[in-house]
C-alpha positions, 0 to 999 in steps of 0.5 A, spaced: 500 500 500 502 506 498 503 512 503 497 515 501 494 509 498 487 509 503 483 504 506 476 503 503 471 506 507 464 508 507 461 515 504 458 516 511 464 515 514 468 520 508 462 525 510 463 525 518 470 525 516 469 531 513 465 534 518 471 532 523 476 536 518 472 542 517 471 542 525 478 542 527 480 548 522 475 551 525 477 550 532 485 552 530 482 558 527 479 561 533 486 559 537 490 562 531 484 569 531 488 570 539 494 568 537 495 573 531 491 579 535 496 579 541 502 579 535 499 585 533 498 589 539 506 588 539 505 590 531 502 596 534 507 597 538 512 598 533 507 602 529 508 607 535 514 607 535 516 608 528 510 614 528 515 617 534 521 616 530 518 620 524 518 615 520 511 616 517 513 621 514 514 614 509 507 613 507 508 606 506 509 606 514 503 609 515 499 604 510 502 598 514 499 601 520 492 602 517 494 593 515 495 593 522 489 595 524 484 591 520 488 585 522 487 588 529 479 588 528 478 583 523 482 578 528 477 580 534 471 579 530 473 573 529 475 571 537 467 573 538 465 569 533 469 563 534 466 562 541 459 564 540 454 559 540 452 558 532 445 557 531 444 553 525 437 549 523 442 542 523 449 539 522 450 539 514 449 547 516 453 548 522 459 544 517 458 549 513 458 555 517 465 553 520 467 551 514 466 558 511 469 561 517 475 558 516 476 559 508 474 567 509 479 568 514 485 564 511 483 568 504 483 575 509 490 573 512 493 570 505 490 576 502 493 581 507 500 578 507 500 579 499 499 586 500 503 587 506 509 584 502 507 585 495 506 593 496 508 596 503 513 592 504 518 592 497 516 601 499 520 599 504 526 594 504 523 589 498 522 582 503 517 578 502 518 575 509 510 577 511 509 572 505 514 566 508 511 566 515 503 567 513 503 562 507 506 556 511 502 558 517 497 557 513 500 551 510 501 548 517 495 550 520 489 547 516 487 542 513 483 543 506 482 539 500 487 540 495 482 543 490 481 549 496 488 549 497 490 550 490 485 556 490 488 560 496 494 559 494 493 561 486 489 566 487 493 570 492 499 568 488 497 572 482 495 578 486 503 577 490 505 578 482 500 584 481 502 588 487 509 586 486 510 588 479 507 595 480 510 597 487 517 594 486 522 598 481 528 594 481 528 589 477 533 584 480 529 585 486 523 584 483 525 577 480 527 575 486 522 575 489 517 573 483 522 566 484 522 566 491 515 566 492 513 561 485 517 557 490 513 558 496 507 557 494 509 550 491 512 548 497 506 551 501 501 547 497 505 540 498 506 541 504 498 543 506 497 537 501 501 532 505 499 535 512 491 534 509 492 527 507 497 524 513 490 527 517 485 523 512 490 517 513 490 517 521 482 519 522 481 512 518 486 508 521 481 510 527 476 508 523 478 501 521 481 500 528 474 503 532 471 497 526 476 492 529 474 493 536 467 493 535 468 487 531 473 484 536 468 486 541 462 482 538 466 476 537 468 475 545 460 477 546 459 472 542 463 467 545 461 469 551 454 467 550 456 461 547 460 459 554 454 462 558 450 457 555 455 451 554 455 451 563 447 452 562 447 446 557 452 442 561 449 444 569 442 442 565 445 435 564 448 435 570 441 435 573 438 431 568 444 426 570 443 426 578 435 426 576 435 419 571 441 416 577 436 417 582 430 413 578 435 408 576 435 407 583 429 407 584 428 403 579 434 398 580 430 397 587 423 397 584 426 391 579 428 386 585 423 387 591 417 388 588 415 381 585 418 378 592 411 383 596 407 382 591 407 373 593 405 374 600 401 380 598 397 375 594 397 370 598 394 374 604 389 378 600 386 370 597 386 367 605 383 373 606 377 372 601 376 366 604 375 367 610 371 373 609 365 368 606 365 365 613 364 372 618 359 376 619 356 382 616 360 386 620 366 383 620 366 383 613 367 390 612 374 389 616 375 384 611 373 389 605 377 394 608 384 389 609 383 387 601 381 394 598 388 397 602 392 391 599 389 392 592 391 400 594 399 398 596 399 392 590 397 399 585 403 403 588 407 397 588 405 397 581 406 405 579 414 403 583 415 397 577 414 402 571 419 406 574 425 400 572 429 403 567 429 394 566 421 394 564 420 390 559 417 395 553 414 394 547 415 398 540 412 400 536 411 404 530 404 408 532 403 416 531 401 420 538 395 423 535 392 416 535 395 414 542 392 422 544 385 420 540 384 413 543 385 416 550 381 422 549 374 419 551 377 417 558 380 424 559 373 427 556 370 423 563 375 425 568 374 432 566 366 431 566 367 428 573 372 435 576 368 440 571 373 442 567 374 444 560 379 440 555 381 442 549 385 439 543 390 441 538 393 436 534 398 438 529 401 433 523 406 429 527 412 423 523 411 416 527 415 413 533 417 408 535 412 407 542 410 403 546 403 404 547 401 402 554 407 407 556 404 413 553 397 413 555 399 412 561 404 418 561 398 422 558 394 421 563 398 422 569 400 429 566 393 430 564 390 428 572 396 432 575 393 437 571 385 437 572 388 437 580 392 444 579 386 446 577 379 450 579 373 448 577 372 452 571 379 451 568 381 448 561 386 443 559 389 444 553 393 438 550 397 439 544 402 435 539 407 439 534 413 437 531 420 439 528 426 438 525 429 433 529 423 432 535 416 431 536 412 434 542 408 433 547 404 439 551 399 439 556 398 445 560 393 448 565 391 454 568 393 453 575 396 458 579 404 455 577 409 451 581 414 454 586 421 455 583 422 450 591 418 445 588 420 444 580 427 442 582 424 437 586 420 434 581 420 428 577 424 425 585 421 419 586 416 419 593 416 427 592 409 429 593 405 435 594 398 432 594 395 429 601 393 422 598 399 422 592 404 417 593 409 421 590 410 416 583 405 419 578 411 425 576 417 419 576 414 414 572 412 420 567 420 421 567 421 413 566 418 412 561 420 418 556 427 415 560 425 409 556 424 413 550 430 417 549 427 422 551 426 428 555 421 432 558 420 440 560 416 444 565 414 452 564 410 455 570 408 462 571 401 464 576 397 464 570 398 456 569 404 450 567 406 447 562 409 440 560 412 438 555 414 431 553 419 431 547 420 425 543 427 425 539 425 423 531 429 417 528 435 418 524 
């Protein structure tokens, strides 16, 4: 890349950096303004003493006095200007107002050089040492576009020659001085041209730095993200890891001791209905009561069975909406029964591979918990949908949500909140979407609780 070979950079960017450019000559102005208003007290000064010494007599003194006096006005004007408030309707127009503040105050002092050293000066001593310092002041000061630059220092040029060629007699003087300034002036305008563009470079060199900043920035964001979500995802599948360990307990137990209670149980139940024929009516209700309490244990021991990640499972391939549908008439019953609404959305789902008896089983433990986190008058919604990789089960309520304290525990065999509850229903729902190689979500907020049984679609 050249020395002056730019980056490429947007037009809005080309125009802010513009508006940085034209501020910055506007703001040097102002310093400028003061500066050149203190050297001229000094200036004045001088004019006194030349007045006292009689050198007015030269009326050249005289007119370089009156030179000081506009340079004394001229720059005071420009000092209260410079730091009163501009009003203006926007930013292109505020631009505008710095940028011909600036351009007639570089005309007005390169224009009072080229009188001064083209006219008053060669009267006295034919120097052009005003010329030299106003036109590299300029040079250094201000950073134009080469187009303006080129104006200021060509126009002022030709009229350095006009006043020049009138007010200098001598000729050798005068050619010196004609060289002398054709040089400054191509020295000023590349040295002003140099300046521009070494500026230009460095505002986009800002640019391009404040783009890879923002860019860095946005990539360490990102990643942060991604970080922060890979610990969710990774202390979510702890959880979920310490939640299946406990229901392979569980299950692991369920697997070895319930069929060794439930012979004795068995045993018991059919003496007991035996000998329940040969007693009284009053002691038949004894008996009726022993034989529905084991029917009650033989159920929950029955509820702890399905648990075992080791229970047999039969397979099929079936679609959910044909197990939800087959369901719907024992549900419809229940809802009748707890005067609740039930409604039902079944979007077109692929087939899975299920076992049946475990899905509607898993179906109706959530539907029951939901009736039961109910009023009367609430509505139970069961919907099925699907995606690119996994089908959905939900079934919502609209109870009054589950305590941040409660969700944690939920699935955790013998965890329950219901007087009668045996704490089963959540763990054998957790079992069999285990089995299923699936998962299941919970969303609760006061105004109801959704679960969701997601069913991952075979690959």
């Amino acid at each position: 890349m050249g020395f002056f070979q730019f980056q490429h950079i947007t037009a809005k960017y080309e125009k802010d950096i513009e508006e940085i450019l034209t501020y910055i000559n506007f703001d040097r102005t102002r310093k400028l303004s003061i500066i050149l208003f203190l050297a001229n007290i000094t200036f004045l000064f001088v004019d006194y003493i030349n007045k006292a010494d009689g050198l007015w007599a030269n009326h050249s003194y005289r007119c370089l006095f009156y030179s000081h006096v506009a340079l004394g006005l001229v720059t005071i004007f420009y000092i209260i200007i410079g730091y009163y408030r501009i009003k203006a309707h926007s930013a292109n127009d505020m631009a505008l107002v710095h940028k011909i503040y600036v351009i007639f105050f570089a005309s007005f002092i390169l224009s009072l050089a080229t009188i001064i050293s083209g006219w008053i000066d060669q009267k006295i001593h034919g120097q052009i040492t005003v010329y030299v310092m106003i036109c590299i002041t300029i040079a250094v000061v201000y950073n134009y576009k080469p187009k303006i630059t080129a104006f200021l220092y060509g126009s002022c040029w030709i009229a350095f020659m006009i006043f020049l060629g009138i007010s200098q007699k001598d000729p050798n003087i005068r050619q010196g001085n004609y060289l002398n300034a054709f040089l400054l002036v191509v020295l000023s305008y590349f040295l002003s041209v140099m300046l521009y563009k070494l500026k230009i470079r460095d505002l986009i060199h800002e640019y391009h730095l404040e783009n890879m900043v923002a860019e860095r920035t946005k990539e360490l964001q990102t990643a942060n993200d991604l970080l922060t979500q890979e610990i969710f995802e990774r202390k979510r599948a702890e959880e979920e890891i310490i939640r299946l360990d406990r229901l392979n307990l569980v299950g692991e137990m369920a697997a070895s001791i319930s069929h060794e209670v439930r012979n004795p149980m068995t045993t018991v139940k059919g003496f007991l209905q035996l000998l329940k024929d040969k007693q009284d009516p009053k002691g038949k209700e004894y008996f009726d009561l022993m034989i529905e309490e084991l029917d009650r244990a033989n159920s929950i021991l029955s509820e702890f069975l399905s648990i075992s990640k080791n229970k047999a499972t039969m397979y099929e391939w079936c679609n959910i909406n044909d197990i939800v549908i087959s369901t719907l008439p024992l549900i419809h019953a229940e809802a009748l029964n707890n005067d609740k609404f039930l409604t039902v959305e079944l979007s077109k789902v692929p087939d899975l591979q299920l076992d049946i008896q475990e899905i509607r089983q898993l179906l109706l433990n959530l539907v029951r918990n939901g009736f039961e986190a109910m009023p009367k008058g609430g509505q139970l919604k069961i919907r099925t949908f699907s995606s690119d990789t996994e089908v959905t089960l939900g079934i919502s309520d609209e109870g009054d949500g589950i305590e941040q304290s409660i969700l944690e525990k939920l699935g955790t065999p013998f965890f329950t909140t219901k007087e009668q509850g045996t704490g089963l229903g959540l763990a054998v729902c957790y079992g069999i979407a285990s089995r299923h190689n699936g998962r299941i979500s919970v969303e609760t907020s006061p105004k109801g609780t959704t679960f969701y049984v997601y069913f991952e679609l075979s690959k």
